[in-house]
C-alpha positions in Angstrom: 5.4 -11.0 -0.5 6.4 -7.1 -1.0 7.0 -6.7 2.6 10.6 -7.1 4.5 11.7 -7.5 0.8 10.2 -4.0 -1.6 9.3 -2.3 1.6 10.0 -1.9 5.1 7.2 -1.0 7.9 9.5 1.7 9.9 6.8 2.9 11.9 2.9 1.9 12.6 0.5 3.8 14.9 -4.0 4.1 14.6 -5.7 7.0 14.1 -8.5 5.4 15.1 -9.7 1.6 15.8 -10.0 1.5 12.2 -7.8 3.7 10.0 -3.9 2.3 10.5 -1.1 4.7 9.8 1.8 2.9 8.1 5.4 4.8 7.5 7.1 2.7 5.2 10.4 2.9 3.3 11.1 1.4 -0.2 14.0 -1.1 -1.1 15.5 1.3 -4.2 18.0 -1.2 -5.2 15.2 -3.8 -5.3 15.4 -5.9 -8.7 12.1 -4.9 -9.9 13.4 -1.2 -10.9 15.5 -3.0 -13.2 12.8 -3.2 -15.8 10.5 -1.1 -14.5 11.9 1.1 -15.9 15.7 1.2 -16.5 16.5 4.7 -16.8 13.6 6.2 -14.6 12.3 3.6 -11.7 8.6 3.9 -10.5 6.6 1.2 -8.3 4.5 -0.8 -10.6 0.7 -0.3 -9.8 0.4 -3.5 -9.1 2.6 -3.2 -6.1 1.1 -0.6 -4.5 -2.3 -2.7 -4.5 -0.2 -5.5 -3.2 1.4 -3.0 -0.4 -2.4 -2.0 0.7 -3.2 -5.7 1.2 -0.2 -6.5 2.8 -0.1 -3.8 5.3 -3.8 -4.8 6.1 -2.8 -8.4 6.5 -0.1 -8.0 8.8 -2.0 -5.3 10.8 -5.3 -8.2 11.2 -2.8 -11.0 10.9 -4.8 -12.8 8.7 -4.4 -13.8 5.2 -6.7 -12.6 2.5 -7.9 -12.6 -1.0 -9.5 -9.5 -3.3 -12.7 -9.8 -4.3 -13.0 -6.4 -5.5 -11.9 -2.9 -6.3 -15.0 -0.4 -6.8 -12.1 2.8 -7.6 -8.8 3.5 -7.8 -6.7 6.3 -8.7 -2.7 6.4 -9.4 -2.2 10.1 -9.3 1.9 10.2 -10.0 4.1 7.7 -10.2 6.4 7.0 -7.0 10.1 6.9 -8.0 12.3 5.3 -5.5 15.5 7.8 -6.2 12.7 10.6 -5.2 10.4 9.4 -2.6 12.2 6.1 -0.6 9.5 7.1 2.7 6.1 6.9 2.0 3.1 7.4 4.2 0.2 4.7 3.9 -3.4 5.5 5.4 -6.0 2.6 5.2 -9.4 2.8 7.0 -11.4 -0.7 7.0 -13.8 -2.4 8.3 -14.7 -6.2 8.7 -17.1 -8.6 8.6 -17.1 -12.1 10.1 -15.5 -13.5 6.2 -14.9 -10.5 5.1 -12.7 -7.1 4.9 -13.7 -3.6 3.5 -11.1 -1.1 2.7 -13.1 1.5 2.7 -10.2 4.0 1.6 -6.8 3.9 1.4 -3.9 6.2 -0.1 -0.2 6.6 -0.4 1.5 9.8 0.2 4.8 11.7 1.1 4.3 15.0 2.2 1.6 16.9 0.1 2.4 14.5 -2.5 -0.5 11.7 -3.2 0.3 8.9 -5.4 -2.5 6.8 -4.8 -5.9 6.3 -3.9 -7.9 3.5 -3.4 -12.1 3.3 -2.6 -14.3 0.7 -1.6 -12.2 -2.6 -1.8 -13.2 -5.9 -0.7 -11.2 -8.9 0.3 -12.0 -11.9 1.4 -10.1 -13.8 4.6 
């Protein structure tokens, strides 16, 4: 788990029943920077997937699994020593087994670092 370890929910609020508006702030000390890279830090991709599920799991307090990712884009890479608050916008829907992301991104300011479409998890 990413979350109260990599990142830190600071603030939560909904736009709407269904799009959750996450500020969150980065651990920049956290060991993963260490090789990822030494001498210019950014959040592995992986982990930015990983935050997106988490934040909807905690949100639905429910546990779930990815069945798949239709599109994704990582636009520029997040370095901790430059961006330590990030925005998260996710807008899903559900089903009685299953969850649909139907967009999500990460951003600071006018700055977008990620975008995700059409993702489905199981629960």
């Amino acid at each position: 788990m990413l979350k109260d370890d990599f990142f830190f929910i600071t603030h939560f609020s909904q736009k709407e029943s269904n799009i959750l508006l996450f500020e969150i702030k980065l651990n920049k000390d956290h060991e993963i920077f260490d090789g990822h890279f030494p001498d210019f830090p950014i959040v592995p991709g992986v982990f930015t997937l990983q935050m997106i599920k988490e934040l909807t799991e905690y949100h639905l307090n429910i546990s779930m699994n990815v069945i798949s990712i239709n599109k994704l884009k990582f636009l520029t890479p997040i370095n901790p020593n430059e961006h330590i608050n990030l925005q998260v916008e996710i807008n899903y829907t559900f089903s009685e087994s299953e969850v649909y992301i139907n967009t999500a991104s990460i951003f600071s300011g006018q700055i977008t670092f990620f975008k995700l479409n059409k993702a489905v998890y199981k629960y």
